[in-house]
N, C-alpha and C positions, 0 to 999 in steps of 0.2 A: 481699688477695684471700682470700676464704673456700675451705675445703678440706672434700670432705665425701666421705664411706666411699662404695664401690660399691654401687650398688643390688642387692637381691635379683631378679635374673629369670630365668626359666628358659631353659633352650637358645635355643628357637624364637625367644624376645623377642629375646637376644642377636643372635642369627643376622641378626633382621630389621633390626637397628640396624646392624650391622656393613656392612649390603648398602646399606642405604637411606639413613642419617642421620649415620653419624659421620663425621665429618673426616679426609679422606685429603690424602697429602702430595703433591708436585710426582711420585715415583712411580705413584701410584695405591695405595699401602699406608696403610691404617689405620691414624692418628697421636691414635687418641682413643677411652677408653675411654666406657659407657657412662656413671661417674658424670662425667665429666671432659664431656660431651655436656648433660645438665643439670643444671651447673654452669653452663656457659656460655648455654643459654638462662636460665637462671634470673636470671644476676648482669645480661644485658643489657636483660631486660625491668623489672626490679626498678630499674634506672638511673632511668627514667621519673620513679621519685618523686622525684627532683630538683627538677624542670619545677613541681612544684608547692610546693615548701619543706622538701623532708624536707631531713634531714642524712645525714652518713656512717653514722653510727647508726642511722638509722631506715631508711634506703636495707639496711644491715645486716637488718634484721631484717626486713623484709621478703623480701629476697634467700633470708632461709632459710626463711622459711614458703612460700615457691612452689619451694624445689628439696625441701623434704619432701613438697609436695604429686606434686613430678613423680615422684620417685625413688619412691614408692610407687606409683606409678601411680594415683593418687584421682582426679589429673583429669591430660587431654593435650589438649595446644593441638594445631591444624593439621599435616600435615604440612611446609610449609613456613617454620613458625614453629622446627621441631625443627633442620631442616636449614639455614636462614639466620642464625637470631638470634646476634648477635654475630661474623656473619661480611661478605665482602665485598656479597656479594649478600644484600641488606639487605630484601628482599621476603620479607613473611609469611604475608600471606593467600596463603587457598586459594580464593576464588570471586570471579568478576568478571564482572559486564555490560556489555558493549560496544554499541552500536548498529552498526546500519546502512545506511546512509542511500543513496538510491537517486542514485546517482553514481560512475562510476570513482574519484573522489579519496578518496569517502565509505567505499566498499568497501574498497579497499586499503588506507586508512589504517586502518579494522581488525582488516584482513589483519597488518601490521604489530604492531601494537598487540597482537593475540593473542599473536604469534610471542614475543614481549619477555615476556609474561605466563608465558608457556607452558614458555622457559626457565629460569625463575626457580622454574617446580613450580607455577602456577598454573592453574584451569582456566577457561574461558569461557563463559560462553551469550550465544545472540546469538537475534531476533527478526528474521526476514526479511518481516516485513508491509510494510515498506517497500518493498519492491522491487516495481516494474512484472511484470505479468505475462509469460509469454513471448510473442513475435510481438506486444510494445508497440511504439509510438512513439515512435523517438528523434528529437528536434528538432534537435538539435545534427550532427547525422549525415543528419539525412533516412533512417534504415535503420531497422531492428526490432530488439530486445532477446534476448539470448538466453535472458536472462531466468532466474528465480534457481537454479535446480538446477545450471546453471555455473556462478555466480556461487558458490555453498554448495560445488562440488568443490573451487575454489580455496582455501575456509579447510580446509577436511580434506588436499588436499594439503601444504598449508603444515604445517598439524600434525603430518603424514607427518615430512617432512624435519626440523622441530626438533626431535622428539621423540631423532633419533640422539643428537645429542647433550646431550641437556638430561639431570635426574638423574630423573626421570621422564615417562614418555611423555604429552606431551598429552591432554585432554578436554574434550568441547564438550558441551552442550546447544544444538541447534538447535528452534526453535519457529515454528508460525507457525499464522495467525488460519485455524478451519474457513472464513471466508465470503473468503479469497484465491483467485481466480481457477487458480493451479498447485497446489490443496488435493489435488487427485487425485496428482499425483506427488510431491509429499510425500510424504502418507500411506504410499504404497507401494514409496517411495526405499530401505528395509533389506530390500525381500524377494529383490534380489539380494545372492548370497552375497559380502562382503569389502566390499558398496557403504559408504560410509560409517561404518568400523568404529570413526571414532574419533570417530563423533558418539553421543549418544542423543538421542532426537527424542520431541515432546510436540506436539499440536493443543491449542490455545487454543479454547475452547468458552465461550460466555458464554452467560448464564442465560436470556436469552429464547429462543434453540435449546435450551436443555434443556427450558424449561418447553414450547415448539412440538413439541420432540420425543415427549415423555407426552399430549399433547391432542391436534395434528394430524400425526404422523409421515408421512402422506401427502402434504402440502402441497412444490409444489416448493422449492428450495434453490438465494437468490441468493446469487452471491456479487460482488463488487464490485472494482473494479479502483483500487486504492489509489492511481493517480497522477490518472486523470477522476473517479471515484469515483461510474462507471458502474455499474449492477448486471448480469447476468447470467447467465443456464442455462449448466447444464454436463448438454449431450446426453450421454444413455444410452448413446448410439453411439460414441463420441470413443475414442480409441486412446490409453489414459491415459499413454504413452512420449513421442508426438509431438504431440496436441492443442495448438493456438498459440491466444492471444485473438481472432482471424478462423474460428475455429470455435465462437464460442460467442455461439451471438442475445441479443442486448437485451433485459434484461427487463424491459419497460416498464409500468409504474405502472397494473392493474388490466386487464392486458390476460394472458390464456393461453397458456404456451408453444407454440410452432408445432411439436412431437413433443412424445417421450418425453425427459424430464428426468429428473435426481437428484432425491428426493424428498430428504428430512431423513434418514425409514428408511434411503434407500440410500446415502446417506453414511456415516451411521454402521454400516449394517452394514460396509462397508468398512472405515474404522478398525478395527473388532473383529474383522474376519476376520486383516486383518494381523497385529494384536496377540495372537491365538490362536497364527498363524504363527510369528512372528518376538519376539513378546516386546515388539514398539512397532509404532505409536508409543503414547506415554501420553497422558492428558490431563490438560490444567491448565485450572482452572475460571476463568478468568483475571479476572472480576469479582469473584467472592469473592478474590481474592489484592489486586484495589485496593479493595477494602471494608475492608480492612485495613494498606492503604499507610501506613505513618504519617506521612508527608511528602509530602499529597497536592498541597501549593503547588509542590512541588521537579519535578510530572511522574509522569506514568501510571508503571506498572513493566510492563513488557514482554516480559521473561522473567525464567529465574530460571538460578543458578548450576549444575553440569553433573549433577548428582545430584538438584535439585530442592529441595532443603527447603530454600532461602535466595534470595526475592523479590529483585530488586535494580532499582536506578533503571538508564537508559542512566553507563556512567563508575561505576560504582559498586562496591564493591567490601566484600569483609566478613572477616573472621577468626572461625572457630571454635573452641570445644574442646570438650571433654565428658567429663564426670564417671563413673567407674565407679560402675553403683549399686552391684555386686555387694559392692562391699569396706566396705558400710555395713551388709551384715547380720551381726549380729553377737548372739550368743545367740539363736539362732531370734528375734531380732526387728529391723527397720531402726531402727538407730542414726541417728533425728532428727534431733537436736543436731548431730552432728558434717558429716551433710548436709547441712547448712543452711551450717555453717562452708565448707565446700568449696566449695557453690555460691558465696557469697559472696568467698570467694577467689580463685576461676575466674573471677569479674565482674570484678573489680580486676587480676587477669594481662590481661585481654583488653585492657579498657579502656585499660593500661599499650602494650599492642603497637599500640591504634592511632596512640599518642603516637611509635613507635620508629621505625613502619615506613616503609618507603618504596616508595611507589605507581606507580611504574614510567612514569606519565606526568601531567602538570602537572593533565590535565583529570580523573584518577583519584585525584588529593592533593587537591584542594579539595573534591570530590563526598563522599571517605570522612571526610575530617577535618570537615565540614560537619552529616555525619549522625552519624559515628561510631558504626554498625553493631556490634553484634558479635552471635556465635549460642553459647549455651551450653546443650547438651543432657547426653544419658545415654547411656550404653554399659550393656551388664551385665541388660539386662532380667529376660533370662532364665534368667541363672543366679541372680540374685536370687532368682527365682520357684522356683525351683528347690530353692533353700536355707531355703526359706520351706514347700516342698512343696505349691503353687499351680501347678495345671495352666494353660499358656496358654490353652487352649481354655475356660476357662471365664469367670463372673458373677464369681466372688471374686477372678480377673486382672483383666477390665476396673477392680472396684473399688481394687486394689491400684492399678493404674495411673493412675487418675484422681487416686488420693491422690500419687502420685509427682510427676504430670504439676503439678500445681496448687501442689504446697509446691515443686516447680522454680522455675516461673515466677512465682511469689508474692515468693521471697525473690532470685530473680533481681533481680525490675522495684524492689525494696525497696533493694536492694544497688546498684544505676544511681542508684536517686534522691538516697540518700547519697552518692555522688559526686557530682552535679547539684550538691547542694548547698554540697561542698565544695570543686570543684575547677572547678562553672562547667555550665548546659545545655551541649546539643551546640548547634552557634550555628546552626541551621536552626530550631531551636524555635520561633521566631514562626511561628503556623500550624499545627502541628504536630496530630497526636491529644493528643498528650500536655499541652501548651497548654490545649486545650479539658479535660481532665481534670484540670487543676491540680495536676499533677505534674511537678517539677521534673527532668527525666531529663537523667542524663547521656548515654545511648544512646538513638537514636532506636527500635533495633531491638536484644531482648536475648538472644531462644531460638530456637533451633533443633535440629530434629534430625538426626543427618548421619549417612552409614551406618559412620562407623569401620573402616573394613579393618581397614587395617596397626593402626591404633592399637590395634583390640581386641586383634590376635595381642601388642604390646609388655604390655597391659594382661593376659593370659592370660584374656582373658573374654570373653561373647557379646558381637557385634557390633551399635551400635545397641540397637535395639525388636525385633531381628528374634527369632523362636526359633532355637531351635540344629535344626543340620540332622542330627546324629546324636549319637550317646550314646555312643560309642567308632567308630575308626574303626584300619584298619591305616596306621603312618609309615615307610614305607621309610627304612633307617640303613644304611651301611656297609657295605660285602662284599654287597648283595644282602640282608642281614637287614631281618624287619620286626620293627617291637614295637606293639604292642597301645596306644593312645594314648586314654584315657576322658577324658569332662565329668568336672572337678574338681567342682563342686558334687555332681554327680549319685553319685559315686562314694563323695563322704565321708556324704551320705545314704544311700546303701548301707551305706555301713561302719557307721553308727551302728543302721541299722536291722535289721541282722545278714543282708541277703540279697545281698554283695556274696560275687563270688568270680571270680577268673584267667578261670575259664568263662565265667561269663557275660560278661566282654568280650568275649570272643573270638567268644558267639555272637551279640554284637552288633555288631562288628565286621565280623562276615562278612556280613549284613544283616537278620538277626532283629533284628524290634520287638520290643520290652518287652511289650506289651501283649496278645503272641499267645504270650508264654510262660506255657505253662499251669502250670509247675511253679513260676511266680513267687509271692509272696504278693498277693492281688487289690489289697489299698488302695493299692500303689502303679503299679501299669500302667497307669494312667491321668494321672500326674500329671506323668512325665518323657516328655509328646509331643513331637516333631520336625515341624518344617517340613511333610515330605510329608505326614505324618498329619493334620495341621489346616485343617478345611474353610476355603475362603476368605473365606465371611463370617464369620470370626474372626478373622483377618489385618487384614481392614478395618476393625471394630469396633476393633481397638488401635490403627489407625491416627489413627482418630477422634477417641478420647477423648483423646490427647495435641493432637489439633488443637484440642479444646475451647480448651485455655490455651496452647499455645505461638502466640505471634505472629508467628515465621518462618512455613515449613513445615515438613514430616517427609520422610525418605527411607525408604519403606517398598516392600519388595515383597513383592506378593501372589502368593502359589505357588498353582500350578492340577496336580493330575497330569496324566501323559501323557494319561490320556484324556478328561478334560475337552473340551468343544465350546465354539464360539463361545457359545452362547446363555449359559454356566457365564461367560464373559467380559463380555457385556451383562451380567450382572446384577451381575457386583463392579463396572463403572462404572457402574453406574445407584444400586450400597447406597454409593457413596462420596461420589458426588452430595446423595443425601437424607443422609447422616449430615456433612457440612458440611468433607467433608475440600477443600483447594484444588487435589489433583491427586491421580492413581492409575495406578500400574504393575503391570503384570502380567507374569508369567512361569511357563510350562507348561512341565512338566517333562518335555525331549526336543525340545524346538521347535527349537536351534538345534545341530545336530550338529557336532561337531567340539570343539577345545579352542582355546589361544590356542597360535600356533608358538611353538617355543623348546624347549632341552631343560635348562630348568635342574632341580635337584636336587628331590627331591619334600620338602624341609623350606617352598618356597614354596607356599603353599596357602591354598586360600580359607577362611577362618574359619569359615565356615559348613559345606561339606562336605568340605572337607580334599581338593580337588582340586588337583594341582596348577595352578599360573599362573605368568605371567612375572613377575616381581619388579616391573620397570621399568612397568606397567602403574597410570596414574594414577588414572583412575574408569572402570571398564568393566561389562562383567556378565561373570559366572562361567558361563562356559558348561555348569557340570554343574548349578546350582540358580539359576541367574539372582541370584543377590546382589551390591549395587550395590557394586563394588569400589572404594574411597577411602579415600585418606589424606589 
């Protein structure tokens, strides 16, 4: 058994390991130190290379290049890779697709199915297009359906109740098609306060609505009943709470509504009035997401996992990690060479976990061992950029990015293929994108980008693609004391530029910009932006240029300030649409009042703007800056 020194990390990292990730005894007391934590993920995903002929030796050396990659924090698998590997509960991934088939058996087993997921630290998305509308026909019963907003409280209540006891609290993504008959009470399912708190929700938009949206936004809006696959109005007049499919006429082929109908406008301004409100629903472009299914023989993909940036089939499931850029810049410039090594590492951890894991049910072990999925992205954007002295809001970020984005996934898909070649395709390959490209992958699916909560706070760096949401902030300690808590990047850029000082944290802490201190020197107030300060077609624009090359998706939110309008929200989905991203969330800063209940310590806090949260909370938003909270 290899032995390795404790990792260097700071408080906050510790703290968050301690709460979250290390092995507590038949007490509930912490039987496991951070190095002694990856150690043992390290030695048991490193076993893997058995399976293919390594030796003790080699299994050896291995073992230690992925626990120098952890213990440095270069790169972090999933959260449930951290918290299972090498223990009983043997489940790793963090995202999973479930279907939903329009049946009580189909529903509950699910229902089930989530629940099992969900304890193990997994989160789900599910697509309710299947489901009959309400006030449908049941044959079996001779009665009406209640149709799917019951049917959807059932998986959020379920996720209620496991989350007590599970080691973090469940997550869903719920989706479903704009032309489904119950589109109106979807849409508008989050604008009461607590309703589905532990879903986030996405309308599926496909390309001839958007294209009908920019040419005829007037034209009415059918939508269709998925079980007759009848079409539809949905009167102007309808009481979006109670409306059944007996209140909505026929829309019969070349014939004019008999009133006032939803046009296309008035749907979507719906969706966007919501999304002003409430922060959701988002939209997923849902044909650009199978324009790039790579396993189009295997089945449409129907939704995506609870944060979004990871497509998946019905049963299908995926494991993440992702790479700190920050800790690659090195002498004001990004150290290539050694990112390349990481990423390439991080392909081979991943690929090793789909070998280890265990998929929680028969029809989720064949689906992921068949594709062999995995998503490896970046953390660190922005403190990279930072250390670089690259304002996000600018031409020479996108450009930076594009160059990140592209030697990612370049030596990603390079890295998969060498294993293809040595250890065997993923056996779904016949058919495949990949197939027709003549490349031998071992992963059907290689990148993604994920929003990193917890992992940023272990990794001491910006989370994800996102900017940082401030540049010092106050950390309540002990007795009632605070201390003054600065961006590490930002601060040793200070130091070296000689305009760092006690003060100025302090008067940036208390909520002075950079930028509006006049006594600062000018070249730099511009380069260390935050979150609120950056208009939101620059949010989107970063969002984009990583969708150029990654072949998952991205979890990215777009911040709007308080006073931002709907129309400020039409226009970031309509620049996400044209710049080719597969989905866009938004979040206005003040839309959704209050915080998460709990009173734990203010050391738990959102990466982004250092609010407190509840620890136990798996993928939610931050109620002070809307940032997609995951581990």
């Amino acid at each position: 058994m290899s032995t390795f020194q404790e990792p260097r990390l700071t408080p906050n990292a510790v703290e968050t390991l301690r709460r979250r990730y290390l092995r507590r005894g038949p007490d509930g007391r912490v039987v496991e130190t951070p190095g002694q934590l990856f150690a043992r993920v390290a030695r048991f995903v490193a076993s893997a290379e058995r399976r293919f002929g390594a030796d003790d030796a080699e299994v050896g050396a291995v073992e230690r290049s992925f626990h120098r990659l952890l213990a440095e924090t270069e790169f972090l698998p999933n959260s449930p890779t951290l918290m299972n590997a090498g223990r009983a509960a043997g489940m790793l991934s963090a995202c999973f697709v479930l279907p939903v088939d329009d049946s009580i058996e189909g529903i509950f087993d699910s229902v089930k199915h989530a629940a099992m997921i969900q304890k193990a630290g997994g989160g789900t998305g599910f697509s309710f297009d299947r489901l009959r509308p309400t006030g449908d026909y049941i044959a079996s019963s001779g009665g009406t359906t209640s149709g799917l907003m019951s049917f959807w409280r059932v998986f959020s209540e379920a996720t209620r109740a496991i989350q007590q006891g599970a080691s973090r609290r469940g997550a869903n993504m719920g989706m479903l098609s704009i032309t489904h008959p119950d589109i109106l009470k979807f849409a508008t399912a989050k604008s009461k306060p607590g309703a589905f708190e532990n879903f986030n929700i996405s309308v599926k938009v496909p390309d001839d609505f958007m294209t009908a949206l920019a040419q005829r936004p007037d034209e009415p809006h059918a939508v269709v009943n998925p079980r007759t696959h009848r079409r539809h109005w949905l009167p102007r007049a309808l009481g979006i709470d109670g409306y059944i499919l007996a209140d909505l006429p026929p829309a019969e082929p070349g014939q004019q509504p008999p009133g006032a109908v939803y046009c296309r406008r008035d749907l979507w301004d719906l969706i966007v009035r919501e999304a002003w409100s409430t922060g959701e629903p988002g939209l997923c472009f849902i044909d650009r997401v199978n324009a790039a299914n790579p396993t189009p023989a295997a089945g449409p993909i129907e939704a995506t996992n609870p944060c979004g940036e990871q497509p998946l089939l019905d049963h299908e499931a995926c494991n993440l990690g992702s790479v700190d850029l920050a800790k690659f810049i090195r002498g004001g410039r990004l150290d290539e060479q050694a990112l390349r090594q990481a990423v390439r590492l991080g392909v081979r951890f991943l690929d090793n976990v789909v070998e280890v894991n265990d998929y929680i049910t028969p029809e989720i072990d064949r689906r992921c061992r068949g594709n062999r999925k995995i998503g490896l992205g970046i953390m660190g954007l922005a403190d990279a950029m930072f250390e670089l002295a690259i304002a996000y809001d600018s031409e020479p970020a996108l450009t930076f990015a594009r160059r990140v984005a592209e030697m990612l996934t370049s030596e990603a898909f390079d890295a998969s293929e060498d294993l293809g070649r040595k250890r065997g395709t993923f056996p779904n390959f016949a058919g495949s994108v990949w197939e027709s490209r003549g490349r031998n992958m071992r992963n059907a699916a290689v990148t993604s980008v994920a929003p990193t909560g917890t992992l940023s706070i272990m990794a001491s760096t910006s989370g994800g693609i996102e900017p940082v949401f401030a540049l010092a902030f106050y950390r309540h300690i002990l007795d009632g004391a605070e201390l003054v808590e600065v961006d590490g990047p930002f601060r040793r850029f200070a130091q070296r530029q000689g305009f760092w000082s006690e003060q100025l944290g302090r008067r940036l802490a208390a909520g002075q910009r950079l930028r509006d201190l006049a006594d600062l020197g000018e070249p730099w107030r511009g380069v260390f932006v935050t979150a609120p300060e950056i208009a939101p077609c620059w949010h989107v624009r970063m969002q984009a240029v990583f969708q150029e090359f990654i072949d998952g998706a991205i979890s990215k939110t777009i911040n709007l300030p308080g006073q931002a309008t709907p129309g400020d929200v039409d226009a970031v989905y309509r620049l996400a649409w044209e710049l080719g991203c597969k989905g866009v969330t938004v979040y206005r800063d003040g839309c959704r009042p209050g915080q998460p209940m709990g009173h734990e310590p203010a050391e738990n806090s959102c990466p982004q703007c250092r609010r407190p949260v509840v620890t136990e909370t798996g993928c939610s938003r931050c109620p002070g800056c809307g940032a997609t909270l995951c581990s």
